[in-house]
Steps between C-alpha positions, in 0.01 A plus 500: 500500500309520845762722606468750250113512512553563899813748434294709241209496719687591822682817275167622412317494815832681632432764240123477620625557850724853410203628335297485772761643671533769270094574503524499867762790513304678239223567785543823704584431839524857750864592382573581149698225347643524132431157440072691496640680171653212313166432267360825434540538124550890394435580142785627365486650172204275428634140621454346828831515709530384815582803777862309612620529145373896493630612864724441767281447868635589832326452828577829721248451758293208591156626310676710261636393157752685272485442082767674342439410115797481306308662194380897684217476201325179632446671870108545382450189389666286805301722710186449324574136486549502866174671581311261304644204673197336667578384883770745581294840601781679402456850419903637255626791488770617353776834466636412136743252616403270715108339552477451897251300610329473817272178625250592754469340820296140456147498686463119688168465242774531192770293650210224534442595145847397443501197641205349322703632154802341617348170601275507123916502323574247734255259424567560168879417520356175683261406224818556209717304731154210463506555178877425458461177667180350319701574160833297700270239636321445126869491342573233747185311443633499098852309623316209649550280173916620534575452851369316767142524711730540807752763359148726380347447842843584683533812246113613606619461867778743414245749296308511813727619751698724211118680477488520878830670539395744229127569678659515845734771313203707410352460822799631708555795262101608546529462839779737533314745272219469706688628764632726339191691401364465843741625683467872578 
């Protein structure tokens, strides 16, 4: 029983911990990465669709970004959907065929920018991962009639460092993004 609370609660702070990954790469660093691209949501033929399911993206240069859609008639909307992307500054264009996209240079002001966006996900991720183990530690709490004082305490000792690993996770994959974004 104590091992599935700490098993279910160690899979979901995981999951917890690839979000924030995910969120992290979402944030424009100075090359153009296709990974920037994977949540813009085009509307295509009235129904929000994310871009990857609409388009192929290639990575020519390091600031410039290639979307070749698979369907020629959606070429407005991706590019409309890519202009209207808040964070990215990046200005389409398109010949009929392809949408080419090219991310200015980052100023030191909006890579600061960046890095106070980045840390706000990352707290966030921490706070889930919190929030995972105050649900584990109250489902433990509810197995002290079952199983011994000493098996709950040894199971909370096991919570803890399970929730450290996971934070320490977060903390390692912001610091790299951090300096990421600063580096020019």
């Amino acid at each position: 029983m104590i091992a599935d609370v700490l098993s279910d609660a160690n899979a979901r702070m995981q999951k917890a911990v690839e979000v924030a990954k995910d969120d992290f790469a979402s944030v424009r660093t100075g090359r153009a990465n296709p990974q920037l691209f994977q949540k813009i949501l085009v509307s295509y033929y009235g129904t929000p669709t994310p871009l990857a399911q609409l388009a192929s993206l290639a990575n020519p240069e390091a600031r410039t970004l290639v979307v070749t859609p698979y369907d020629k008639s959606a070429i407005r909307d991706i590019e409309q959907a890519i202009r209207d992307t808040p964070n990215l500054g990046a200005n389409p264009s398109n010949d009929g065929n392809i949408v080419r996209v090219t991310l200015p240079e980052l100023t030191e002001e909006r890579r600061r920018e960046f890095v106070k966006i980045v840390k706000a996900k990352g707290e966030d991720a921490k706070v889930s991962v919190r929030n995972i183990r105050r649900k584990a530690k109250d489902d433990l709490d509810a197995l002290k009639g079952e199983v011994g004082d000493d098996e709950v305490a040894r199971g909370e000792k096991e919570l803890e460092q399970v929730t450290k690993s996971n934070v320490d996770a977060i903390d390692d994959a912001l610091k790299r993004k951090e300096a990421e974004l600063l580096e020019v």
